[in-house]
C-alpha positions in Angstrom: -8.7 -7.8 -15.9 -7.6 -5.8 -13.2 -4.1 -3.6 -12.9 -3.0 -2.3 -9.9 -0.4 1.0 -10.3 1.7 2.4 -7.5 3.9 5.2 -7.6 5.3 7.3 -4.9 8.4 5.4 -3.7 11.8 6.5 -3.7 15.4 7.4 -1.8 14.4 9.5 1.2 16.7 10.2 4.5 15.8 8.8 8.1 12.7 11.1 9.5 11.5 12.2 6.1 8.4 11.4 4.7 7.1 9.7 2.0 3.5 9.5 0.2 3.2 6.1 -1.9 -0.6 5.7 -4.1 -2.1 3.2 -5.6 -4.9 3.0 -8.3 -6.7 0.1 -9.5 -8.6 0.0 -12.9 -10.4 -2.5 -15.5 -13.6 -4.2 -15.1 -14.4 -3.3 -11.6 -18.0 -3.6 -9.7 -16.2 -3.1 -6.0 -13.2 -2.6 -4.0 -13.4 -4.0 -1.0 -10.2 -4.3 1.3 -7.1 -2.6 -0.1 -3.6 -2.4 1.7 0.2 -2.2 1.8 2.5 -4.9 2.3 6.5 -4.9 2.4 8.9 -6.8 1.6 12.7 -6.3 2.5 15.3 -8.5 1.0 16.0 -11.9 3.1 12.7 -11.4 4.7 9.2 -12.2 4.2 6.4 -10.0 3.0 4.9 -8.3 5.9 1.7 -6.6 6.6 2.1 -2.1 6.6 -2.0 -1.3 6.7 -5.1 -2.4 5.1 -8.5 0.0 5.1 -12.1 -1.1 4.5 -14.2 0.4 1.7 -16.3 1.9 5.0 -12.1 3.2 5.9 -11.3 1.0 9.1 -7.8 0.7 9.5 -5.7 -1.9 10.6 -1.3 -1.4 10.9 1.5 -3.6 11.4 3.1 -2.9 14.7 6.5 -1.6 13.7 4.7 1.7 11.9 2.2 2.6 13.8 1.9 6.1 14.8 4.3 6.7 12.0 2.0 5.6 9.0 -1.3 6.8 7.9 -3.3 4.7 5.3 -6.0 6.3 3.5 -8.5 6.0 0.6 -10.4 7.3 -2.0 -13.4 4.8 -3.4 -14.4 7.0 -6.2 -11.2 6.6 -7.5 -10.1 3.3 -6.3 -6.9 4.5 -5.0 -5.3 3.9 -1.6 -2.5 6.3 -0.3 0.0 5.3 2.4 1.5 8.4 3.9 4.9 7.6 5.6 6.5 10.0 8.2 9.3 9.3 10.6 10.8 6.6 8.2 13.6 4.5 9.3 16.2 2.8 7.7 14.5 -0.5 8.9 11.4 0.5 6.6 13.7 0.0 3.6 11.7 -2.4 1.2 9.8 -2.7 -1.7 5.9 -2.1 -1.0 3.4 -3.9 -2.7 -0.4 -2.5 -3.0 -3.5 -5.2 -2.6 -7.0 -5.3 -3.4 -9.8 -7.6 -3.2 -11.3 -6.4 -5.9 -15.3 -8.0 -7.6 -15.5 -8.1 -11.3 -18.6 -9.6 -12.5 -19.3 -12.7 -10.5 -15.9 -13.0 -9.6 -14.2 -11.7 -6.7 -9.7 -11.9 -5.9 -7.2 -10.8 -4.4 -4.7 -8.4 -6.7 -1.3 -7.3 -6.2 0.5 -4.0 -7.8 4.5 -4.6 -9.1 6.0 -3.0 -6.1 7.5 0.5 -5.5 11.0 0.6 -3.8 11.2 3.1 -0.3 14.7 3.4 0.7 15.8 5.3 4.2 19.1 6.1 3.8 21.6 9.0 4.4 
């Protein structure tokens, strides 16, 4: 069993910045790709950034520059730092992992963390 926890999300006004983490625990052997995907009401969920366990990157067009995705494998956590945030980036984030356990290997999502750009 694998869990996925994010935290970090929040209200925040147009420019500001936010930090959202996520962690994954249980029965893990590897991590191997872990990322950030968004999903805004009345829209589908969109690719923000994934990152390799060797920490190649790879970000949606509308936030890059703007976002910075980052990891740390001892841990198992991924960080997506936010600056410059727009109302358009108003969603709820979800974390993912492809994550091997054993002789199994899946794909795992996190509950979502809600990022709001509002004044």
């Amino acid at each position: 069993q694998v869990q996925l926890v994010e935290s970090g999300g929040g209200l925040v006004q147009p420019g500001g910045s936010l930090r959202l983490s996520c962690a994954a625990s249980g029965s893990i052997d590897s991590v191997y790709i872990m990322g950030w995907y968004r999903q805004a009401p009345g829209n589908q969920r969109e690719l923000v950034a994934t990152i390799s366990s060797l920490g190649s990157t790879m970000y949606g067009k509308s936030v890059k520059g703007r976002f910075t995705i980052s990891r740390d494998n001892a841990k198992n956590t991924v960080y997506l730092q936010m600056n410059s945030l727009k109302p358009e980036d108003t969603a709820v984030y979800y974390c993912n992992a492809d994550v091997a356990t054993g002789l199994f290997r899946d794909d795992y999502w996190g509950q979502g963390t809600q990022v709001t750009v509002s004044s």
